[in-house]
FIKOLZA-1660 file (N, C-alpha, C; in steps of 0.1 Angstrom, whole numbers, plus 5000, padded with zeros to 4 digits):
% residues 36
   i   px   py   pz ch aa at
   1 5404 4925 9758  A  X  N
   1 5408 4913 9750  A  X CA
   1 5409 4901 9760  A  X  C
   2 5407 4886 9751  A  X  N
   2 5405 4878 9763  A  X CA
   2 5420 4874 9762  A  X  C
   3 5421 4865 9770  A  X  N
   3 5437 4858 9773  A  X CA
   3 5441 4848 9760  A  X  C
   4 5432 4841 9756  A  X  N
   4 5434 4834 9749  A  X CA
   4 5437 4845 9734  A  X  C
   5 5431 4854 9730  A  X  N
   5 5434 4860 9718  A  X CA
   5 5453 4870 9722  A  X  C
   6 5453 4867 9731  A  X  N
   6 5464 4875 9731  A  X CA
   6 5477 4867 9730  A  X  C
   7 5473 4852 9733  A  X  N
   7 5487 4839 9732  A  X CA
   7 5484 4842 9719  A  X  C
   8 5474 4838 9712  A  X  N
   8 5472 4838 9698  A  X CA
   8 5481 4847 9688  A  X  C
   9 5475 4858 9692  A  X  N
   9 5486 4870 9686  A  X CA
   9 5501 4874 9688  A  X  C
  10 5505 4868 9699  A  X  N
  10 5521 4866 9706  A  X CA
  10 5526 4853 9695  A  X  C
  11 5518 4840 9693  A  X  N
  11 5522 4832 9688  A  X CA
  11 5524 4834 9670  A  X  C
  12 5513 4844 9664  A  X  N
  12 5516 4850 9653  A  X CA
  12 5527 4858 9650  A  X  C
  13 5531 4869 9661  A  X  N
  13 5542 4874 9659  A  X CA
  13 5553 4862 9661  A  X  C
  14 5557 4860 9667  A  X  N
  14 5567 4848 9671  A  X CA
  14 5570 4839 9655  A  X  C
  15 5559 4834 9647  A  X  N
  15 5557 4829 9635  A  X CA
  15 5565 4840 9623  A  X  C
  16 5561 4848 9625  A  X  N
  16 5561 4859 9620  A  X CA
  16 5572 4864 9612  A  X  C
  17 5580 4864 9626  A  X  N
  17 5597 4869 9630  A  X CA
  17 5604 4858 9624  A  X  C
  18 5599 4845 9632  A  X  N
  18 5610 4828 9624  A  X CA
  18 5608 4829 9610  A  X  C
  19 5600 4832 9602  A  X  N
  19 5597 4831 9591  A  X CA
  19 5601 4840 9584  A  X  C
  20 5605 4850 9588  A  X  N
  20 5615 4862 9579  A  X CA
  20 5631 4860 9582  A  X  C
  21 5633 4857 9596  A  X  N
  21 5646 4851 9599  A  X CA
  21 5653 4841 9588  A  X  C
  22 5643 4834 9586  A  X  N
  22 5646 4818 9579  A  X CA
  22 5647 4826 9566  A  X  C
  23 5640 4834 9558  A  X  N
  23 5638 4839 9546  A  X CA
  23 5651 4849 9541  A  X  C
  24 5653 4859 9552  A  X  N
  24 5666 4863 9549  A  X CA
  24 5679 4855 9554  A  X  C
  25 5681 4843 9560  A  X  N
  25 5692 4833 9561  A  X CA
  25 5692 4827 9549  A  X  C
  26 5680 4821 9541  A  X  N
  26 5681 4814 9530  A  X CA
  26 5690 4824 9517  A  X  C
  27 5681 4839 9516  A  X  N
  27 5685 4849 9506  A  X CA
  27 5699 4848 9511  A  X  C
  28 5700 4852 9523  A  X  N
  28 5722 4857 9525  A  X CA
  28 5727 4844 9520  A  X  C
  29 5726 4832 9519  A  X  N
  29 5732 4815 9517  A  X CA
  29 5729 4815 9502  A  X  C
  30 5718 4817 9498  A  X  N
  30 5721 4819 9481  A  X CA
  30 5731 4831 9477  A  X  C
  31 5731 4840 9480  A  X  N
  31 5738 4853 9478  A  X CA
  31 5754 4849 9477  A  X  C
  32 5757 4846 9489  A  X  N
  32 5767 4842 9493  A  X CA
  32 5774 4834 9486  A  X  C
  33 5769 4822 9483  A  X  N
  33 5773 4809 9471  A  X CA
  33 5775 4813 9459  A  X  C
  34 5764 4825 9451  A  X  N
  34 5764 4830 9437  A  X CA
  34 5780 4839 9440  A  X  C
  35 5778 4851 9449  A  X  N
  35 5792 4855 9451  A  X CA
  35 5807 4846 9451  A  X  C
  36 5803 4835 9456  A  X  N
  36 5816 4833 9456  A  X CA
  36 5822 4827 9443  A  X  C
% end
């Protein structure tokens, strides 16, 4: 594999991970609001 495809694929995971992070912060913040 060259160097370049592997920043590539570090940087997709990285995307990856923020983007479910942010998805379940948003779900627990609605959740949380309806609960209360």
């Amino acid at each position: 594999m060259k160097k370049q495809s592997i920043i590539m694929l570090c940087g997709f995971v990285i995307l990856a991970v923020a983007a479910t992070t942010l998805v379940g912060l948003l779900t627990w913040l609605v959740v949380s609001q309806m609960a209360a």
